[in-house]
C-alpha positions as CSV (number, residue, x, y, z in Angstrom):
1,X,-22.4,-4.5,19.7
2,X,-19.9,-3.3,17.2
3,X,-21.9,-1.2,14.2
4,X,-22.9,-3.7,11.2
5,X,-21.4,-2.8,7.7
6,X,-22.5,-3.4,4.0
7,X,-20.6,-5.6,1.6
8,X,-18.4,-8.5,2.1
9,X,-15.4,-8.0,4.1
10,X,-12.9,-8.3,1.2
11,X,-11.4,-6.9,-1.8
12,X,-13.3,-7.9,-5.0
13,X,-9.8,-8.6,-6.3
14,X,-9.3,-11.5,-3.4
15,X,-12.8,-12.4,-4.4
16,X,-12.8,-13.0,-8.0
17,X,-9.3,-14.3,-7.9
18,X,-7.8,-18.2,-7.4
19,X,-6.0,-18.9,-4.2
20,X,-2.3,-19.9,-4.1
21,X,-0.8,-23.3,-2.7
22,X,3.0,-22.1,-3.1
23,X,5.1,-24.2,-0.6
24,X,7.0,-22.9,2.9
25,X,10.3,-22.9,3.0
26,X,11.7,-25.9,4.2
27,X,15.4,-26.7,3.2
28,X,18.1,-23.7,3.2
29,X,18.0,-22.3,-0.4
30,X,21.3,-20.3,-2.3
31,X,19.9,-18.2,-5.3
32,X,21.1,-15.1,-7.1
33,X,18.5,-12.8,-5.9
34,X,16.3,-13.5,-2.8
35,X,13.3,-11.0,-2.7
36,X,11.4,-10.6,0.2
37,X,7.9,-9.6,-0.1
38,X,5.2,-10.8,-3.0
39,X,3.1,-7.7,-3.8
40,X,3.4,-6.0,-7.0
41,X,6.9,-4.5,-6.2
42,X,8.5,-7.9,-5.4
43,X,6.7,-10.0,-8.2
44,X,7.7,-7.6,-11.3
45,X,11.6,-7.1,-10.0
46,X,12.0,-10.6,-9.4
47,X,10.1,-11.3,-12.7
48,X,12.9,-8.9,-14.4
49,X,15.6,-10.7,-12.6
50,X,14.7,-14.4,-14.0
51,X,14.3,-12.9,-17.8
52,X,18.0,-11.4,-17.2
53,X,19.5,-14.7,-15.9
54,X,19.2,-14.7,-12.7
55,X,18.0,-17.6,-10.2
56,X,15.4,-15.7,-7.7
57,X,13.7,-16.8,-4.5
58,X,10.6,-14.9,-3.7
59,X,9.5,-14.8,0.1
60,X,6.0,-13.9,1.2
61,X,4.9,-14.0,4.8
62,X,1.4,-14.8,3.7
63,X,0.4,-15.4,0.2
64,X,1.1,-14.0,-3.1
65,X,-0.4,-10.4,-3.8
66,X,-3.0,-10.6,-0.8
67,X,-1.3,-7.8,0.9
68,X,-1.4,-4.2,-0.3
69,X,-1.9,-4.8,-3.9
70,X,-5.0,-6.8,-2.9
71,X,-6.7,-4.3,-1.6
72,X,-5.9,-1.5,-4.2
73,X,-8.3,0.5,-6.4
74,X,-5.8,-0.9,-9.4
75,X,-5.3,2.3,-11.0
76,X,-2.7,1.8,-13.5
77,X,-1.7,5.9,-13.9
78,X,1.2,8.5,-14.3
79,X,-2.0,10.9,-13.3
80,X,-1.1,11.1,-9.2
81,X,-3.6,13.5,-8.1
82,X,-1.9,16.9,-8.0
83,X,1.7,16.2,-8.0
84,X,4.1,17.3,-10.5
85,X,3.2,20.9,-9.0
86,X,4.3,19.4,-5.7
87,X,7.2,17.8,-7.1
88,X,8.8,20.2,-9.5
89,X,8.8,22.9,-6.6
90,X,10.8,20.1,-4.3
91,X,13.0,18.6,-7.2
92,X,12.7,20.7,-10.1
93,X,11.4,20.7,-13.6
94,X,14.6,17.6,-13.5
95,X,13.1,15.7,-10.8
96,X,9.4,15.9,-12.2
97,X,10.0,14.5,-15.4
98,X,11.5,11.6,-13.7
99,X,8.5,11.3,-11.9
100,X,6.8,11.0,-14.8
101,X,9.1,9.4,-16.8
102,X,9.6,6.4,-14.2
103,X,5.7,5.7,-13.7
104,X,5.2,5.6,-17.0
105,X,7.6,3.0,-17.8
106,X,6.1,1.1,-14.5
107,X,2.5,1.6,-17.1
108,X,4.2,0.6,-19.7
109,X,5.5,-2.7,-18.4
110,X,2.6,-4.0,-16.9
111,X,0.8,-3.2,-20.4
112,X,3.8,-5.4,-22.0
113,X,3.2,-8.2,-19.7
114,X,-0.3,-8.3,-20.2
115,X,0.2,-8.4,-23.8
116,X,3.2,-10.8,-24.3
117,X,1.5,-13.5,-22.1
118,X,-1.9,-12.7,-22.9
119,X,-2.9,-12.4,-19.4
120,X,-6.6,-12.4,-18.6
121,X,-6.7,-9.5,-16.0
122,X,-9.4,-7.2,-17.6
123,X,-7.1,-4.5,-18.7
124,X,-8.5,-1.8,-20.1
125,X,-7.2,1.8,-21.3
126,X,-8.7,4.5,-19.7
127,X,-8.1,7.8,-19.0
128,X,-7.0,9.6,-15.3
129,X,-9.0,12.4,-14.2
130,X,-8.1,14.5,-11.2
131,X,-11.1,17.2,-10.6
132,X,-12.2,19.7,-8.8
133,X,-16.0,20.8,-7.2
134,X,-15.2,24.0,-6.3
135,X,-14.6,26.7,-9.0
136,X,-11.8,28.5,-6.7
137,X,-9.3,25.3,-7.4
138,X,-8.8,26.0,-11.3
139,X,-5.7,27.8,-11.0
140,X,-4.3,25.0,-8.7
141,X,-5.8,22.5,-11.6
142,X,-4.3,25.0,-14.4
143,X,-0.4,24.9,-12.2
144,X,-0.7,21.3,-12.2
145,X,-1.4,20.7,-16.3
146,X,1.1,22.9,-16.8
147,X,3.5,21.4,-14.2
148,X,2.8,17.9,-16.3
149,X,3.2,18.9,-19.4
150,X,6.4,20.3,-18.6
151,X,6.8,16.9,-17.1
152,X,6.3,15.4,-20.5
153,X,2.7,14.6,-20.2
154,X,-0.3,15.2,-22.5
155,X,-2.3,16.7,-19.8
156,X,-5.2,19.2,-20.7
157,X,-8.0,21.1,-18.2
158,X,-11.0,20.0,-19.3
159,X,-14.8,20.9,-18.0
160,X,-17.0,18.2,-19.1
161,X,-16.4,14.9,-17.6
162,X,-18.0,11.6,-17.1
163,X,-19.8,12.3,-13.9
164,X,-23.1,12.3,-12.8
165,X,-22.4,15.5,-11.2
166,X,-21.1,19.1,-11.8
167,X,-17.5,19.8,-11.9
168,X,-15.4,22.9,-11.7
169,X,-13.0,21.4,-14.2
170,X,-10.3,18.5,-14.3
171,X,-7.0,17.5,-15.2
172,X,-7.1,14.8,-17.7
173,X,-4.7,12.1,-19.0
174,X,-5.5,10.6,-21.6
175,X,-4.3,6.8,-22.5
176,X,-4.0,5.1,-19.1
177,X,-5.0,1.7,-17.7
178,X,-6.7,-0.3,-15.1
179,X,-7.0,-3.8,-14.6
180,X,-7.8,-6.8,-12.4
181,X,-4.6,-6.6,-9.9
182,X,-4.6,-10.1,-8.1
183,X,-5.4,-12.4,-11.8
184,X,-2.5,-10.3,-13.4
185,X,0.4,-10.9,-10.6
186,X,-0.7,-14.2,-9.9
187,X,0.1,-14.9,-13.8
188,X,3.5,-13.0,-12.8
189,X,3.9,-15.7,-9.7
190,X,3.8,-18.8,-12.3
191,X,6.3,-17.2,-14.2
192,X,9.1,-17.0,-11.7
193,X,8.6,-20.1,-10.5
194,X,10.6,-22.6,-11.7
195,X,13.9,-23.2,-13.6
196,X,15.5,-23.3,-10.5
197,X,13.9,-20.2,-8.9
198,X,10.9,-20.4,-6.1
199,X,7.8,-19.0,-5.2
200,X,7.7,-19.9,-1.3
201,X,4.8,-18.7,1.1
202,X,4.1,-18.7,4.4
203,X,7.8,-18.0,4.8
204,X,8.2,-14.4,7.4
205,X,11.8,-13.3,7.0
206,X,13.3,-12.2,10.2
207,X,16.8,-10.9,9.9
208,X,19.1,-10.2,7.0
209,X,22.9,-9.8,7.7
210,X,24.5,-7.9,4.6
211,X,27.7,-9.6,2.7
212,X,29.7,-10.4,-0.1
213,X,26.7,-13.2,0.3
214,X,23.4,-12.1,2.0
215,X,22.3,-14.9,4.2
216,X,18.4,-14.1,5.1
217,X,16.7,-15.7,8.3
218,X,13.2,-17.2,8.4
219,X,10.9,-18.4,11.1
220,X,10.5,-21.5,9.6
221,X,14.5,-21.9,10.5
222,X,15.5,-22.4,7.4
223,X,17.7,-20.0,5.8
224,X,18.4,-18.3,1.6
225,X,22.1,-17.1,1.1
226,X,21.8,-14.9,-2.3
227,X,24.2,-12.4,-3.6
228,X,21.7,-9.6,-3.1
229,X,18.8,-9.0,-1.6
230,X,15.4,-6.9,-2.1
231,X,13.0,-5.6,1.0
232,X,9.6,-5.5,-1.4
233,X,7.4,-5.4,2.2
234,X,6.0,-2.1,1.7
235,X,7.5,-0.6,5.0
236,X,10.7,-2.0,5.3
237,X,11.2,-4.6,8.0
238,X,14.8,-4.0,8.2
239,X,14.7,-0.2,9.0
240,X,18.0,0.1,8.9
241,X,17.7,3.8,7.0
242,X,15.3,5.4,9.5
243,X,12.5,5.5,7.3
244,X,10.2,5.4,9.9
245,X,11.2,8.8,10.8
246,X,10.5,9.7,6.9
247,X,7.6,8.1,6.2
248,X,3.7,8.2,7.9
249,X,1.2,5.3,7.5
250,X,-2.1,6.0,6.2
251,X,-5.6,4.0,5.9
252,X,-7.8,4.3,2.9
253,X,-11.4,2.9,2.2
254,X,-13.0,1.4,-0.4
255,X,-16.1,-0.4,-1.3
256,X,-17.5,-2.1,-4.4
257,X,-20.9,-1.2,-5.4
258,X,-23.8,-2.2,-7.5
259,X,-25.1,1.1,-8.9
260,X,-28.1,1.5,-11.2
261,X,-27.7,3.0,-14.8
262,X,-24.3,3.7,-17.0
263,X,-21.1,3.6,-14.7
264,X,-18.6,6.4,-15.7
265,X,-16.0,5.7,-18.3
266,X,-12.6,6.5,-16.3
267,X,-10.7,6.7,-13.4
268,X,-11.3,9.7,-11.5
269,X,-9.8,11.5,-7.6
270,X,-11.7,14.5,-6.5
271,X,-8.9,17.3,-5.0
272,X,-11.4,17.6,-1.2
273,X,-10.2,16.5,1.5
274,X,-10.2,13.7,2.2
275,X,-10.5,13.0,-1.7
276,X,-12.7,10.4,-3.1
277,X,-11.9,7.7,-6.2
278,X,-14.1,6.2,-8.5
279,X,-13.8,3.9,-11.3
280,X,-15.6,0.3,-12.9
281,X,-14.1,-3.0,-13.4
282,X,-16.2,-6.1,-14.9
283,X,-18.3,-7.9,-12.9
284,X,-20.8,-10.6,-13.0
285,X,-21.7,-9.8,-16.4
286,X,-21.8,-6.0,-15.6
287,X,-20.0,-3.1,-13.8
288,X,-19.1,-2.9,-10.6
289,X,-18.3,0.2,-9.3
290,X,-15.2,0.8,-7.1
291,X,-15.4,4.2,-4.6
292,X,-12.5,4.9,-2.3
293,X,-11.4,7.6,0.1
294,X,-11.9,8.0,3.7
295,X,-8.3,8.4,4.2
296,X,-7.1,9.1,7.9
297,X,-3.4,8.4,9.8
298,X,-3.3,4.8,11.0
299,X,-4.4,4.3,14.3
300,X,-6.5,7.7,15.0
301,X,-9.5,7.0,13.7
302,X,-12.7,5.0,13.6
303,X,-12.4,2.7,10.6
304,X,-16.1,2.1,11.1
305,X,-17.3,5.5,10.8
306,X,-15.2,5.9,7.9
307,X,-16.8,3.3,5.8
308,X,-20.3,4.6,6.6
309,X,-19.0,8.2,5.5
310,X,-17.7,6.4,2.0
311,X,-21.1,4.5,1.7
312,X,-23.2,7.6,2.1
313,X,-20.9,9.5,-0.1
314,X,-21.7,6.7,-3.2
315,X,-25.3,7.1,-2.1
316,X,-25.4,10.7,-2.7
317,X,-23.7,10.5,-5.7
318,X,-25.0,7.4,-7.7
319,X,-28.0,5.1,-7.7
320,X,-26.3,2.4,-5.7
321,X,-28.5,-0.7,-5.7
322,X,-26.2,-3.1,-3.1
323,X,-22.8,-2.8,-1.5
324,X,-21.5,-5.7,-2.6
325,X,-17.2,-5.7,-0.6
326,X,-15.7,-3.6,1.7
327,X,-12.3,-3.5,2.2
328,X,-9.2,-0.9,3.1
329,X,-5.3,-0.9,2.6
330,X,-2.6,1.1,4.2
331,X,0.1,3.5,2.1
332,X,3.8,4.8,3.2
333,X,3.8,8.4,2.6
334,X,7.0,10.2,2.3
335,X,7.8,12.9,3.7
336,X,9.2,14.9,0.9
337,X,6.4,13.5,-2.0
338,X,8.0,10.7,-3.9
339,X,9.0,7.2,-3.1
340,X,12.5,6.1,-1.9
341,X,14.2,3.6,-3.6
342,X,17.5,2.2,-3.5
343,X,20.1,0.5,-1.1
344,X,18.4,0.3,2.5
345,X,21.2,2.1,4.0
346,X,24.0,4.8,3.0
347,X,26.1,2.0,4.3
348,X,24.6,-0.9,2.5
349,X,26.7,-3.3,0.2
350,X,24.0,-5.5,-1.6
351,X,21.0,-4.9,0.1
352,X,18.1,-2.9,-1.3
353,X,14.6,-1.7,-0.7
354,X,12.0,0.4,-1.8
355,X,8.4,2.5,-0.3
356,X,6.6,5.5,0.1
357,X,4.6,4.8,-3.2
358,X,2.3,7.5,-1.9
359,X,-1.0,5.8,-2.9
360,X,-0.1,4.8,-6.2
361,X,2.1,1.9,-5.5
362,X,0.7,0.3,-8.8
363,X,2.9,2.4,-11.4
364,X,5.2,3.5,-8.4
365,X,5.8,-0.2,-7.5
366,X,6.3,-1.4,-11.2
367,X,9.0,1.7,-11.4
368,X,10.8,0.8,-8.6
369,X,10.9,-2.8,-9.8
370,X,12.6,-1.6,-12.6
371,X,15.3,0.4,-10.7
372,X,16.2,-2.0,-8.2
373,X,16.4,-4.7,-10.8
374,X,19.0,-2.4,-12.9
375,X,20.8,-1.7,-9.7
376,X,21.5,-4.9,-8.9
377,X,21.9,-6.1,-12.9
378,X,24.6,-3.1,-12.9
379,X,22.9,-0.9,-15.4
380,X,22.0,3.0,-15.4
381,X,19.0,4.0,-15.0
382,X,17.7,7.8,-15.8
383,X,15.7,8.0,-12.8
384,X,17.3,6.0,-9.8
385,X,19.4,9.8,-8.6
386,X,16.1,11.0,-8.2
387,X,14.3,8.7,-6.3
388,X,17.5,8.0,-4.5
389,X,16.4,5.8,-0.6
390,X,19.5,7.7,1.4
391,X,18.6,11.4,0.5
392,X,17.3,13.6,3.4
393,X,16.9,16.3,0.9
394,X,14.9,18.6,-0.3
395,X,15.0,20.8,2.6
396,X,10.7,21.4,1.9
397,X,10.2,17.9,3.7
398,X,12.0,18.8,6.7
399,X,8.4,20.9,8.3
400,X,6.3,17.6,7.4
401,X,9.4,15.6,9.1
402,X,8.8,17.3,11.9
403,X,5.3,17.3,12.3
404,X,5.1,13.9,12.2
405,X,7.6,13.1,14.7
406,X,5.5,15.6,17.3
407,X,2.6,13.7,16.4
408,X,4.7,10.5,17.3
409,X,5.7,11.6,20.4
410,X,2.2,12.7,21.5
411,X,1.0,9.4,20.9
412,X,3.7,7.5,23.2
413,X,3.4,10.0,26.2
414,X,-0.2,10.7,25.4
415,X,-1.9,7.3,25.0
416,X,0.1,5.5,27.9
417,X,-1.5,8.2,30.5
418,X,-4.9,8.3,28.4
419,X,-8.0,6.5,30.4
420,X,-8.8,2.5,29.3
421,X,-11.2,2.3,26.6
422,X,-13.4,0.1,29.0
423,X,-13.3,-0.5,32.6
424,X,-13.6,-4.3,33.1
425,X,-13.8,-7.2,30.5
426,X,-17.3,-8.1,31.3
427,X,-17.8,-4.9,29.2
428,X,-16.7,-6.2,26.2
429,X,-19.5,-8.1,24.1
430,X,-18.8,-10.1,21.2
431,X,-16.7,-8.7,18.4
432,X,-15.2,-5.9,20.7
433,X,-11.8,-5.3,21.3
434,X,-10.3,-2.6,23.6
435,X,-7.4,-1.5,26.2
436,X,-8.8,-2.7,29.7
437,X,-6.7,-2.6,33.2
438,X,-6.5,-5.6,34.7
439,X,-4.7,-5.8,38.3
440,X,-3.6,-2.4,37.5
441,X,-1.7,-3.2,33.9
442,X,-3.4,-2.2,30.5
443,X,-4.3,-4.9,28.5
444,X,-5.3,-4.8,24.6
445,X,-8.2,-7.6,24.9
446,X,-10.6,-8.4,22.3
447,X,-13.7,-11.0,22.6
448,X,-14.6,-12.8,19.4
449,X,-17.7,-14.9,18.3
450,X,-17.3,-17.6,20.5
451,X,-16.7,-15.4,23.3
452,X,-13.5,-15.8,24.2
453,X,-11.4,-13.4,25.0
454,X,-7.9,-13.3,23.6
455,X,-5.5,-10.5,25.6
456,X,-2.2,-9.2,24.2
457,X,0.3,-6.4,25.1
458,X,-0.6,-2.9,24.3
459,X,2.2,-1.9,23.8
460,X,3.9,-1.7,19.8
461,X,7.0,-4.1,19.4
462,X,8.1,-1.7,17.2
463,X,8.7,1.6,19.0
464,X,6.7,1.0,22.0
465,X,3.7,3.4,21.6
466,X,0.4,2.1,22.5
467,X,-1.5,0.4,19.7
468,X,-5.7,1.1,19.5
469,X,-8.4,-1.3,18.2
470,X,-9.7,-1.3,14.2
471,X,-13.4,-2.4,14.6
472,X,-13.6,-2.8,11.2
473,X,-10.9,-4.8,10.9
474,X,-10.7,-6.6,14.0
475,X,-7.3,-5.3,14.4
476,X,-4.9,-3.4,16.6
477,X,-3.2,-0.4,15.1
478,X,-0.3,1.8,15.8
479,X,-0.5,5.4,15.7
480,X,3.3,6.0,15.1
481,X,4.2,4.1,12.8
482,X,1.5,1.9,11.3
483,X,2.0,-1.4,12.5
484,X,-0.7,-3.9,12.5
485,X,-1.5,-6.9,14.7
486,X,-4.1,-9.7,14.4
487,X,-6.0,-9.7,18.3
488,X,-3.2,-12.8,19.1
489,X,-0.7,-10.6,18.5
490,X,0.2,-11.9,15.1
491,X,2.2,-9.1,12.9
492,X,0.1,-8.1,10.2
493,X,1.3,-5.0,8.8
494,X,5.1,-3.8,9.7
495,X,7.8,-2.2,10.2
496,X,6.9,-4.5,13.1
497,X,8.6,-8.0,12.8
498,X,7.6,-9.4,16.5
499,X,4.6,-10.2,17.9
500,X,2.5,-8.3,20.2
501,X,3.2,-10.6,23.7
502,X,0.9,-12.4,25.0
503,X,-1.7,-11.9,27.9
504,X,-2.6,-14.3,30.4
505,X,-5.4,-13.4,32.1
C-alpha cells in the first residue's frame, strides 16, 4: 500500500476560498483580446486590458486560479533568493535593475488592487529574507546585497532574524507583501467579467492560427476570433518558440502546519539545497504556518518521500502540533535566469506569451501582465527588451541548455529500455499506479479505490518520452518536459495538449 501522508491533500488557498461556477463556452465569441489561461498572469493582463477599453475573453481549461497560483506559497517579493548576482553577471547592472524594476511594479499592482477595491485577501506587508546556515555563504549573501542595491533595492545583510534557530546572516528586504492568492484573483475574475467581456471555464483551447484576426479553437467546438491573443498557461501550449528546449519543469512541496508558540514575522528561503520557505498566513483565528521546499525535476523523483523530508524538516525546526494540507505546484525554469515574455515566436504577428517565472510567478506573473498588456495596447515599456521571449542570448545559458537537453535524451532512450515498475497487474493494490507489460507492450496502469484499474499509454503526447507515476499525486509525470496526466489520460499540466491514449486491457 502506497505510504500514508499528513494534512489534507490541498492548498489551504483552494481550501479557505469560494468555488467558481463561470460558464463553458458555448457560442463562437469575437472580442478584442482573448487570453488563454486564468492564473495570476492571465487574470491581471486581461484585468489591464478591460480598464484600457478593451473587450476580453478569458479561457481556463479548469477553473479560475486553481492551477499554479493555487498551489503557491503567495510570496508577494522583488526578494528572489539570490538573484540579482546571477542576473547582473548574465545581463548586466542594465538588465538587473529591470529585474527589479519590473517585479516591483508587478508588487506594486497587486498592492493597488487590493487597495482600490478593498479586497479581502489578508494582505499584509512583510519583509523578504533570504539566509544562510552556514557562515562560509556571507560573501555570496554580501555579492548579492550589493548586486540589489545596485539594482535599486534597499537590501541590507543582517544577522538577527525571526527564527527559532541560528543564522549565519541574511539578505533582507524590507516592505514586501503576502496575501491570500485564490480570495484576491477571484475578486480580479468578477471584475473582468462583464460589459461585454467573459470569464468562461471548462473551456481547453486547442489550436490558435495567427492573423490580422486570431481565431482560437476549443474542445467544446466552439471557437473566439480576437485581434490578439495571450498564452497565460504557464508552459506554453503553443510551443511555437522552442521553449521546451529553454525551459526545465520543476516540483516543489509544501505543507501547512499548526505549530505551537509565536510564528515568525516574515517570509523567509534558506540558500541549501534544496532550500526551504517559511512564512504565516491567518487561519482559524490563528497562524498557520506555511513550509515549502523539497524541490526536485519533474518526473525523477518520489513525491512521497519528498513530503516526509519537508514534514520532518518543520518538526526539527518548530513545535508543529498537526499538519493540517499538503500540497505541491510545478515552475518553468529558464535557462538563462529570468522569465521570457513577449510574442510566442520571432515570427509572430499578434500572438503572445509569457513563462519561466522561476518560482516567483506571483510578482513575475503580475510583471509580465503588465508588459504583454502594453505590447498589445502599443505602449513602451522600460523592461520588455530585457525580458524579451525570442532571445537565445546570454551566451551563460547555453551550458544549462545543454545539460538539460542530455538529460532529455537520457530519459527517452533510457526509460523505454528500463525494466517495468511491476511485473503483472495483480501486483498493483489499491491506490498504485505503475508501468506494467502486458502481452509484451508497457502499459502506465493505475488501480484506484474501487479497484479498478484504469490503463493508458506510457508514452508523453508531447515528445514521446516515457512518463512515471506521482504517488502523491496520483499522477503520471514526464521527465522531459513536465507534462502531467490524470491516470485516464486527461492533460493536466502541459506543454502537453492531447491525452495520454487509452488502454484496453
Amino acid at each position: 500500500m502506497p505510504q500514508p501522508l499528513s494534512g489534507r491533500s490541498t492548498s489551504v488557498w483552494m481550501d479557505t476560498a469560494p468555488h467558481t461556477t463561470y460558464r463553458q463556452l458555448g457560442e463562437s465569441l469575437a472580442v478584442d483580446v482573448c487570453v488563454v489561461g486564468g492564473g495570476i498572469l492571465g487574470l491581471l493582463c486581461a484585468d489591464r486590458l478591460k480598464r484600457a477599453g478593451r473587450t476580453v475573453a478569458l479561457l481556463e481549461a479548469g477553473r479560475v486560479a486553481a492551477g499554479v497560483t493555487g498551489y503557491t506559497t503567495a510570496k508577494i517579493t522583488v526578494l528572489h533568493g539570490l538573484i540579482y548576482d546571477e542576473v547582473r553577471s548574465r545581463f548586466g547592472e542594465e538588465g538587473a535593475r529591470h529585474y527589479a524594476g519590473a517585479n516591483g511594479a508587478g508588487l506594486a499592482l497587486i498592492a493597488d488592487r487590493v487597495a482600490e477595491d478593498g479586497i479581502d485577501c489578508d494582505f499584509r506587508r512583510r519583509p523578504a529574507l533570504t539566509y544562510a546556515e552556514d557562515p562560509s555563504e556571507l560573501e555570496s549573501l554580501q555579492k548579492e546585497v550589493d548586486a540589489a542595491r545596485a539594482a535599486g533595492l534597499d537590501a541590507e545583510l543582517v544577522r538577527d532574524v525571526d527564527l527559532p534557530w541560528d543564522v549565519a546572516g541574511a539578505v533582507r528586504l524590507g516592505d514586501q507583501a503576502e496575501f491570500h492568492p485564490r480570495r484576491f484573483l477571484l475578486a480580479v475574475a468578477d471584475a473582468i467579467h462583464g460589459d461585454g467581456s467573459h470569464v468562461l471555464e471548462r473551456t481547453r483551447v486547442t489550436g490558435v492560427d495567427d492573423g490580422d484576426r486570431c481565431r482560437v479553437r476549443t474542445d467544446t467546438g466552439a471557437e473566439v476570433t480576437a485581434g490578439a491573443v495571450v498564452l497565460a498557461t504557464h508552459y506554453p501550449t503553443l510551443d511555437r518558440g522552442l521553449f521546451f528546449a529553454r525551459l526545465s519543469a520543476e516540483r516543489s512541496y509544501a505543507i501547512g502546519v499548526r505549530a505551537r508558540g509565536r510564528t515568525p514575522h516574515g517570509m523567509f528561503l534558506s540558500t541549501e539545497s534544496p532550500s526551504h520557505s517559511v512564512r504565516a498566513t491567518p487561519y482559524d483565528g490563528g497562524d498557520l504556518l506555511i513550509v515549502g521546499g523539497e524541490s526536485h525535476k519533474t518526473g525523477t523523483s518520489e513525491p512521497v518521500e519528498r513530503y516526509a523530508a519537508l514534514e520532518a524538516w518543520a518538526r526539527e525546526r518548530f513545535d508543529v502540533e498537526s499538519v493540517e494540507y499538503r500540497w505541491s505546484a510545478q515552475d518553468a525554469m529558464p535557462a538563462d535566469g529570468i522569465p521570457y515574455v513577449g510574442k510566442i515566436s520571432p515570427v509572430a504577428r499578434r500572438v503572445w506569451t509569457a513563462s519561466g517565472f522561476k518560482k516567483w510567478g506571483i510578482t513575475n506573473g503580475a510583471a509580465a501582465a503588465i508588459m504583454l498588456s502594453d505590447g498589445i495596447l502599443e505602449r513602451e515599456n522600460p523592461w520588455a527588451g530585457t525580458f524579451d521571449s525570442n532571445r537565445f542570448k546570454p551566451l551563460a545559458s547555453a551550458p544549462k541548455l545543454v545539460k538539460e537537453q542530455l538529460s532529455v535524451g537520457a530519459h527517452f532512450f533510457g526509460d523505454r529500455l528500463a525494466s517495468p515498475d511491476v511485473r503483472s497487474l495483480d501486483e498493483l493494490a489499491a491506490g498504485e499506479g505503475g508501468i506494467v507489460k502486458v502481452d509484451g507492450d508497457k502499459v502506465a496502469a493505475f488501480r484506484d479505490d474501487d479497484g479498478v484499474v484504469h490503463a493508458v499509454s506510457p508514452i508523453c503526447t508531447h515528445l514521446y518520452c516515457q512518463v512515471s507515476f506521482n504517488a502523491a499525486e496520483r499522477s503520471w509525470d514526464c521527465p522531459c518536459h513536465g507534462s502531467r496526466f490524470a491516470p485516464d489520460g486527461t492533460v493536466i499540466q502541459g506543454p502537453a495538449v492531447s491525452p495520454l491514449e487509452r488502454k484496453d486491457l
